[in-house]
BALO-984909 format. One record per atom (N, C-alpha, C): residue in one letter; y, x, z. Coordinates in steps of 0.02 Angstrom, whole numbers. Example, Ala and Ser with C-alpha at 12.3 -4.5 7.8 and 13.67 -1.06 7.14 Angstrom:
2
  residu      yy      xx      zz
       A    -284     660     390
       A    -225     615     390
       A    -165     660     390
       S    -112     642     354
       S     -53     684     357
       S       2     645     394
// end
This chain:
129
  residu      yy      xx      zz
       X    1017     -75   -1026
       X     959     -64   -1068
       X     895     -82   -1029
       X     843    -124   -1066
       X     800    -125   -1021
       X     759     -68   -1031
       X     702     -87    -964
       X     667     -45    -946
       X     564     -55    -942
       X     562       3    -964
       X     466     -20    -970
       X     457     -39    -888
       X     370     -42    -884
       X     344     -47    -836
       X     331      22    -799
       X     321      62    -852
       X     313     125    -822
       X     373     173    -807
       X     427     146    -837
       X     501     182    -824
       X     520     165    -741
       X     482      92    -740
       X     530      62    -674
       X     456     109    -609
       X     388     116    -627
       X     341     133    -596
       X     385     199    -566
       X     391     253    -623
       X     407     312    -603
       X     494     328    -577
       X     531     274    -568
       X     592     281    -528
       X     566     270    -459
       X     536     225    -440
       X     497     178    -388
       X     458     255    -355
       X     427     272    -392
       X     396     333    -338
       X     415     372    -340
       X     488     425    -395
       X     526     450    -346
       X     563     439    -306
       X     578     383    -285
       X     613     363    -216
       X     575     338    -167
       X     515     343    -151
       X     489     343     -93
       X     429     408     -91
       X     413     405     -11
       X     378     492      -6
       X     321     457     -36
       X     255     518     -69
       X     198     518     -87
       X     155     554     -43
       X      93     524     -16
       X      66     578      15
       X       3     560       3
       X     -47     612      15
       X    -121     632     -17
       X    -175     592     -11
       X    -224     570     -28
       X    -276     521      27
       X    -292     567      93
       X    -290     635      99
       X    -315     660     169
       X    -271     641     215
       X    -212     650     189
       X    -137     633     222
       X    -128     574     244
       X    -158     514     212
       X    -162     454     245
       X    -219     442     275
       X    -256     473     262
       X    -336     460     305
       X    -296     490     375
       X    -278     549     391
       X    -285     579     456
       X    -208     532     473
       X    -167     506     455
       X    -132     464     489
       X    -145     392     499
       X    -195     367     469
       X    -208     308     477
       X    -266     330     551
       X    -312     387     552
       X    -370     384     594
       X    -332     396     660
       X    -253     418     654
       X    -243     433     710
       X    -180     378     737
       X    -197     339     707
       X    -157     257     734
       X     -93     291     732
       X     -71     316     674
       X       6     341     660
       X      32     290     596
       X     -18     260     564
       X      14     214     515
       X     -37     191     503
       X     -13     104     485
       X     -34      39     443
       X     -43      66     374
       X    -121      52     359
       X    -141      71     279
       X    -125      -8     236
       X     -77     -20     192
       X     -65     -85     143
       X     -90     -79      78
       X    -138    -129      80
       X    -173    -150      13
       X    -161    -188     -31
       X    -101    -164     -87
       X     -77    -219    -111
       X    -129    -240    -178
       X    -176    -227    -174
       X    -218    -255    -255
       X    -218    -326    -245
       X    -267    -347    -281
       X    -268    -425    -286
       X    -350    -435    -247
       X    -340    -483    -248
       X    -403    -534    -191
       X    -454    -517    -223
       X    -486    -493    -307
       X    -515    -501    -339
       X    -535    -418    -322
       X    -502    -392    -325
       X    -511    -294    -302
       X    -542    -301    -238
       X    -545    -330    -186
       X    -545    -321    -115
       X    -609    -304    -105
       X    -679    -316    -159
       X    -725    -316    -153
       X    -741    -220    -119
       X    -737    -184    -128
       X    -716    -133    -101
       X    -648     -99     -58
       X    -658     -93       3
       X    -576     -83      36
       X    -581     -43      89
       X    -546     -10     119
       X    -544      18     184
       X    -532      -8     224
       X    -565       1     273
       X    -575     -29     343
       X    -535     -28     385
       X    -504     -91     384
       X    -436     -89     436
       X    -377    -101     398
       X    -372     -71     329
       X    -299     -92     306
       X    -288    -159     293
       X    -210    -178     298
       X    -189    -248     265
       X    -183    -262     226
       X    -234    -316     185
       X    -231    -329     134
       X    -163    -404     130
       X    -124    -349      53
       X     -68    -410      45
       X     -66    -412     -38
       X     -81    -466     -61
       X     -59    -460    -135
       X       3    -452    -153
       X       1    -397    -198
       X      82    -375    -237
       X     135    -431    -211
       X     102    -482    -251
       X     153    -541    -273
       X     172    -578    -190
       X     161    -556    -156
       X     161    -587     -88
       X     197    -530     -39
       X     228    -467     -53
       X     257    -427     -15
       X     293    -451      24
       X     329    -480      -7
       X     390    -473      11
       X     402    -512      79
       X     358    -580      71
       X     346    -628     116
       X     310    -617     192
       X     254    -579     174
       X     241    -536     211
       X     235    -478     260
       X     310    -442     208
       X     334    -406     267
       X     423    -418     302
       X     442    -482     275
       X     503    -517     298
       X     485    -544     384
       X     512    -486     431
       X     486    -524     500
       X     518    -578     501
       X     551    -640     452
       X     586    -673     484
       X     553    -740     439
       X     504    -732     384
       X     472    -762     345
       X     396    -801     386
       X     386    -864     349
       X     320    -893     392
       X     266    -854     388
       X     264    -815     320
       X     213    -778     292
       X     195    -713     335
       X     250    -710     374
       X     237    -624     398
       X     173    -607     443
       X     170    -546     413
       X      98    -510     445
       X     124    -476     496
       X     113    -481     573
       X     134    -459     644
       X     120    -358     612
       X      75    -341     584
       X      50    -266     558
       X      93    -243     535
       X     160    -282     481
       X     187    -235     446
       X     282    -260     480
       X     275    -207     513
       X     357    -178     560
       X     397    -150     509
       X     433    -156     511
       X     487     -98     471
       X     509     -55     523
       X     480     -32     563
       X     493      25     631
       X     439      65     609
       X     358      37     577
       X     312      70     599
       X     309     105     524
       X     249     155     515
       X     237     195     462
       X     199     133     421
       X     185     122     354
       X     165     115     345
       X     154     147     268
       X      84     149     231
       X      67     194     166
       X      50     119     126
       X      63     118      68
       X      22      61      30
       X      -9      99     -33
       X     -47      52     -58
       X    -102      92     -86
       X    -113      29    -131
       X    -142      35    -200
       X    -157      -5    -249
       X    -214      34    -270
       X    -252      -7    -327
       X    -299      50    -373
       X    -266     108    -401
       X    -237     137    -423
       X    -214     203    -472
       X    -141     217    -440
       X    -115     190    -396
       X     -55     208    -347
       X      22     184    -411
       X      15     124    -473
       X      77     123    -487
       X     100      51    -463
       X      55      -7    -434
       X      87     -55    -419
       X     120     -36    -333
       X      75      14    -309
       X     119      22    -239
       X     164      76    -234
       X     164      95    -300
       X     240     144    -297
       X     283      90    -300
       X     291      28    -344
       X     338     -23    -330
       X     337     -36    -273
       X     285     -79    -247
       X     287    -112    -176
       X     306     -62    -125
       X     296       6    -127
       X     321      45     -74
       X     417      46     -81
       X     427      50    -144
       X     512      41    -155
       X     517     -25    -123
       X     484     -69    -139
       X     526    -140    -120
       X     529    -137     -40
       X     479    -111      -9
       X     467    -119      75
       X     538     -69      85
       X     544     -11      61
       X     604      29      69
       X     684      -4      80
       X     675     -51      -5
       X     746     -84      19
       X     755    -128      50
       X     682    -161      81
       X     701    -225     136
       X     692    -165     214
       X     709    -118     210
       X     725     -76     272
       X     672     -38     321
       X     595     -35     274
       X     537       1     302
       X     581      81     268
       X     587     122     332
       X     589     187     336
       X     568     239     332
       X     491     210     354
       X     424     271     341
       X     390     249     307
       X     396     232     244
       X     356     211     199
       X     327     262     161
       X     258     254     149
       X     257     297      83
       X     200     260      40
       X     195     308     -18
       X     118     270     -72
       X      81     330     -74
       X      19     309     -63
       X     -50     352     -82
       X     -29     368    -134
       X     -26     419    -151
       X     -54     446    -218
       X    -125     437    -256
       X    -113     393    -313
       X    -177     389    -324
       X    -212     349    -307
       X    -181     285    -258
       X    -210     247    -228
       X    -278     244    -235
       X    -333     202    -228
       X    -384     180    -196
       X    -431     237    -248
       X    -434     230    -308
       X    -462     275    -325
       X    -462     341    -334
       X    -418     372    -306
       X    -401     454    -260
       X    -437     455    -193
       X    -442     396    -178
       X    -467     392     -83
       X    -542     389     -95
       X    -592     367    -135
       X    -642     358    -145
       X    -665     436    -170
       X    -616     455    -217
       X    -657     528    -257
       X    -629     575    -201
       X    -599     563    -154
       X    -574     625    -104
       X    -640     608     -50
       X    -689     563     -50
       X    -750     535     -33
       X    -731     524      53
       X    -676     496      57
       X    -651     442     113
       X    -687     386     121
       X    -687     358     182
       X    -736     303     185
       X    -709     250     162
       X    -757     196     128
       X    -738     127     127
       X    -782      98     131
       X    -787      38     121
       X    -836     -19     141
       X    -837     -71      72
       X    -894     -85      84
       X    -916    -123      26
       X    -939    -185      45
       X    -908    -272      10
       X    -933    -333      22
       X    -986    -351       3
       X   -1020    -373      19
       X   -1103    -386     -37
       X   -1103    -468     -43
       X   -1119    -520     -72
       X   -1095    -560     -86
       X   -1021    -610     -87
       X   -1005    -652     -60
       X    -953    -692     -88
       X    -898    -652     -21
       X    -846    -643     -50
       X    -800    -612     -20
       X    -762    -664      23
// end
């Protein structure tokens, strides 16, 4: 039977951990985990400082250490949290990093816009990005 977008959203984040924006703020400030930004290029105009930005559609490539694409940041040894606007495209992307063998994965809750109203820092681009 198929399945919605939001059926497959909410399997996807009960199988990987969720944790709070404070929860990723004080593990990201304390160099305990890689913050992943999976929005699109077009979102980036606002972002936190320091995380990797990877578009959705480019995960996979990205975090394949064995791919041209790969980002040296994202280990499947190390922690890493991913984070989208409203936390349902990186409840996927946090499943997908899971079954290619990231261990400490988790998704913001709430992604980017939980991190902003929990009044976490970010940074803002002012002209052409």
């Amino acid at each position: 039977m198929a399945k919605t977008a939001m059926e497959m959203v909410l399997e996807a984040k009960a199988q990987v951990e969720n944790v709070s924006p404070k929860q990723a703020f004080e593990e990201f400030k304390a160099s305990k985990a890689v913050l992943l930004d999976v929005r699109e290029p077009v979102e980036w105009e606002s972002h936190i400082e320091g995380a990797v930005q990877v578009p959705r559609g480019l995960l996979e490539f990205a975090a394949d250490p064995t791919s041209p694409r790969h980002k040296a940041e994202l280990d499947p040894a190390s922690r890493v949290i991913v984070f989208c606007r409203s936390g349902a495209r990186s409840s996927l992307a946090a499943y997908t990093l899971k079954t290619m063998g990231f261990e400490k994965v988790a998704n913001l809750d709430g992604g980017f816009n939980a991190w902003k109203e929990a009044g976490l820092p970010i940074s803002e681009h002012h002209g052409d990005i």
